[in-house]
N, C-alpha and C positions, 0 to 999 in steps of 0.2 A: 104417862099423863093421859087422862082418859075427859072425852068433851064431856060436857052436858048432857046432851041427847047424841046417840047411834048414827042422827044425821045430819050433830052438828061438826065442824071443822074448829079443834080446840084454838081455845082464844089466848092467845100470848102477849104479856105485855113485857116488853123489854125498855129498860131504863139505861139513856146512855146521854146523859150531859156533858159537859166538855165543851172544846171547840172546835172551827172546821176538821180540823183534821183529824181529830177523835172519833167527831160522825162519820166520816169518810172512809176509815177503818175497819167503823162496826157494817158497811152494808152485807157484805158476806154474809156475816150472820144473818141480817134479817132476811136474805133472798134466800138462804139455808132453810130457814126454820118453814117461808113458805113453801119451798119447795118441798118439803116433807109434809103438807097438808093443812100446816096452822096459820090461821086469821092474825096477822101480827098487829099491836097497837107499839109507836117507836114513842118514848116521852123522852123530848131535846129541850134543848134551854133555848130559852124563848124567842132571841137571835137571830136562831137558826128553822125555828119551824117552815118556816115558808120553802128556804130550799128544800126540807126534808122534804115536804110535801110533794113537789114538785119535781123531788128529783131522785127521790132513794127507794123508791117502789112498796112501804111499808102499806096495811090498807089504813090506815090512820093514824096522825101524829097528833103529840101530845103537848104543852107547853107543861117542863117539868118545873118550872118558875113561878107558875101559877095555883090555885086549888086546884085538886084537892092535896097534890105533891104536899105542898110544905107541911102538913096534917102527919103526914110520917115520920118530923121529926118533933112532935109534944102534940097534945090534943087528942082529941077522940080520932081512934083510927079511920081513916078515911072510906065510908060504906057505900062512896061510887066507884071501886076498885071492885066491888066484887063480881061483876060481871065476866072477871077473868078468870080463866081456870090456872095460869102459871103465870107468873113472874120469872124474869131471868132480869137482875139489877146488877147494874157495872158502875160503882162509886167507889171513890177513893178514901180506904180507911171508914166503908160502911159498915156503921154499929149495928150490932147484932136485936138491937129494938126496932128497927125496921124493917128485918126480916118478920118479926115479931108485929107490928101494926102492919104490915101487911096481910100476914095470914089473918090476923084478927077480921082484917077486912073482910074476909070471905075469898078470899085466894086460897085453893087448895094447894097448889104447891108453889114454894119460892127459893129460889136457888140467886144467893148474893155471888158474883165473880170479882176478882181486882178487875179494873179497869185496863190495868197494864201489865205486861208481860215480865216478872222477875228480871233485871237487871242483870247480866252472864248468862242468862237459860240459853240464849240463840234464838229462841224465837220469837218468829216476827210477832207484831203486835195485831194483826188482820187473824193471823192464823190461832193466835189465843181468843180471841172474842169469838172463833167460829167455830172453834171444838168446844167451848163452854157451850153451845145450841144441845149436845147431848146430856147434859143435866138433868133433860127435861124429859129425858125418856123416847124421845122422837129418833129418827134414825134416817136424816137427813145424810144427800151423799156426799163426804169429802173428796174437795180432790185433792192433789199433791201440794196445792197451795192457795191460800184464799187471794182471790186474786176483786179490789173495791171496781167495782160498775156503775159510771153514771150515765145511763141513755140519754144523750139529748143531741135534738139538730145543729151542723155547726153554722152559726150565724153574729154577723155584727162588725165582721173584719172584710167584708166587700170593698168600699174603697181603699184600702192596702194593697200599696203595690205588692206582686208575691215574689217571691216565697215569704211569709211571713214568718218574725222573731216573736213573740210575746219573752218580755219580761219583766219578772219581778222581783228587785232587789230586795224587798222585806221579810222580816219573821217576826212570830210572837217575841224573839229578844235579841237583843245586840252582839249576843254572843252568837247564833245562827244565822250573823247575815254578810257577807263578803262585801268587799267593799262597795258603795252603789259606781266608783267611778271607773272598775276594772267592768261593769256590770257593760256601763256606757261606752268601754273600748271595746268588749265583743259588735257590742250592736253594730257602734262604726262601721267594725271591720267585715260585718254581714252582710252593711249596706254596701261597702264597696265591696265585696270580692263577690256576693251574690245579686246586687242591683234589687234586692228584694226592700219591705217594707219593717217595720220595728214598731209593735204595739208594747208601750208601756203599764202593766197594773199595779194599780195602786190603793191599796187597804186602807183602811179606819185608821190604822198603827202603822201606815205607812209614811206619814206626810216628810220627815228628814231625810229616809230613802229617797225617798221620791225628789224630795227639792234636790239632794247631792248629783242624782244621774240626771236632772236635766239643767244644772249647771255645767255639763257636760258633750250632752246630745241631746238634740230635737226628735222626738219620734214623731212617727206617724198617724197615730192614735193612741192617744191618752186613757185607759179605762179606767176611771176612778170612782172610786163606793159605787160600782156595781151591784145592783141583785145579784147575790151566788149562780141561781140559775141561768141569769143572762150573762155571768161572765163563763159560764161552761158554756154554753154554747159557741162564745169567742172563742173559749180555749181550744175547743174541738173544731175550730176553722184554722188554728194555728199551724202554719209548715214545722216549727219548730218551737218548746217553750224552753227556757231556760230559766230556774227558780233556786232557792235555799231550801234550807228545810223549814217548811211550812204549810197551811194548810191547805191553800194556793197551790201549792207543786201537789197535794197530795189530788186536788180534784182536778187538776190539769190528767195526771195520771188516768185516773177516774173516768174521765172524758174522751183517752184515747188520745191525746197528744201523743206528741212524740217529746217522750220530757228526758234534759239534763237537770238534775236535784246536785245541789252543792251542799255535802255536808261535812261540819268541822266535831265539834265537842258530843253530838248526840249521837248514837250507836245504832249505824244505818242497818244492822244485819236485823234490829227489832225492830225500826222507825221509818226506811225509806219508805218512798212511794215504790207500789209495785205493777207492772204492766213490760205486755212482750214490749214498748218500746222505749223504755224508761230506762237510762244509763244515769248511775250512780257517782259520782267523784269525791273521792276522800286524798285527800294532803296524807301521803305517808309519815309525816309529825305528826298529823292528828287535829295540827294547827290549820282552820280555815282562810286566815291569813296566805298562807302559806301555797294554797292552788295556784300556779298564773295563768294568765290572760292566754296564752298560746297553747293549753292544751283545753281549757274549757273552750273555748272560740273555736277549735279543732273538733272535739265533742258535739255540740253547738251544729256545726256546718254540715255533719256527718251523714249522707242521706240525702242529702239536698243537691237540688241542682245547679252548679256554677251557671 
């Protein structure tokens, strides 16, 4: 892929909609592609722009929700794209006309990727979106594994007594989410056996979650509909997060917690979160159900100080 000019730094526009945890994913790639020299532009659903902004290091994010995006799929191809020399797009089941109205746009080159990593391949889903970066002819360095980065300061969890628990019993669906009231006996047993604090998060899609574990337990702070970026920064105050699999766990990861991820039906060797301090737990049935309370809550405590 060659710029413009000899002393420009080619301009890459990467398309990655989705949700938290899809964005969360793809940063590798985009801290990939700068680090090999290129101007990254990130286009997120609309959501999400503020965290990206804020938090994913791209030099510009895009609302892909908005013009001139939706022009790519009927309409005159969109002629404020051209200012990029490459496109790298991650949509699901993208039709091969949008590759097509893109270049029309005046993109010289475009490279469409799945969004997700073949189902049985083994690999993770961080490390697919960051070997698609050489598409593009750049030669960005790999390492042995992509591993999602979210800088931020940890702040918000000051008055919590410590060691502090964040948790969060929700996921995007009922099928990834353990139950909120085994969620509630960890805490318990955190606040007694460590005398520490238990901040609660609670998503947009979390609200029945959220009402079950505190028919349960009282925590000690409530996070609820957070800014993403002000709840990384909690996360990254956290002595300990404990989550499902969601996108939550994946920016807890992200942020440098110290995360336990509970996962049941989805295929953690492509989907965990990943970080030196992130332990993984799968139900040997495979049934989420299926975990109990004494070995997460063991997981959980592990690291911390009685």
């Amino acid at each position: 892929m060659v710029a413009r000019s000899k002393d420009e730094a080619p301009r890459v526009l990467v398309v990655r909609p989705g949700a938290l945890g899809d964005l969360v994913l793809a940063e590798p790639a985009v801290r990939r592609l700068r680090e090999a020299g290129a101007c990254v532009s990130l286009a997120v659903s609309g959501r999400l722009v503020t965290f990206a902004r804020a938090c994913l290091g791209a030099d510009e994010v895009l609302d892909f929700d908005a013009p001139p995006f939706g022009r790519l799929f009927g309409g005159e191809p969109p002629a404020e794209l051209s200012r990029f020399d490459a496109a790298l797009v991650f949509l699901a089941g993208c039709p091969a006309d949008v590759a097509v109205r893109l270049a029309s746009s005046g993109i010289g080159r475009v490279e469409l990727a799945e969004p997700s990593p073949r189902e049985g391949s083994g690999v993770h889903a961080a490390d697919h979106l960051a070997q698609a970066v050489k598409r593009l002819g750049l030669s960005p360095a790999l390492e042995a594994e992509a591993v999602p980065r979210v800088e931020v300061a940890p702040a918000g969890l000051e008055d919590v007594p410590r060691p502090v628990l964040a948790v969060h019993p929700g996921a995007g669906s009922a099928a990834k989410c353990w139950p909120a009231q085994r969620f509630a006996a960890v805490a318990a047993r955190w606040r007694e056996a460590r005398g520490g604090g238990v901040a609660l998060v609670e998503g947009e899609a979390d609200a029945s979650t959220a009402a079950a574990f505190l028919e349960s337990f009282r925590p000690d702070a409530h996070l609820a509909h957070r800014p993403l970026a002000e709840l990384a920064s909690a996360l990254a105050g956290a002595d300990a997060y404990l989550g499902n699999d969601s996108g939550v766990t994946h920016l807890a990861a992200a942020a440098g917690a110290r995360v336990v991820a509970l996962f049941g039906p989805t295929d953690a060797r492509l989907w965990a979160p990943r970080g030196e301090r992130v332990t993984v737990l799968c139900a040997d049935s495979g049934r989420l159900a299926d975990l109990d309370v004494e070995a997460v809550t063991a997981a959980a405590m592990q690291g911390t100080a009685a």
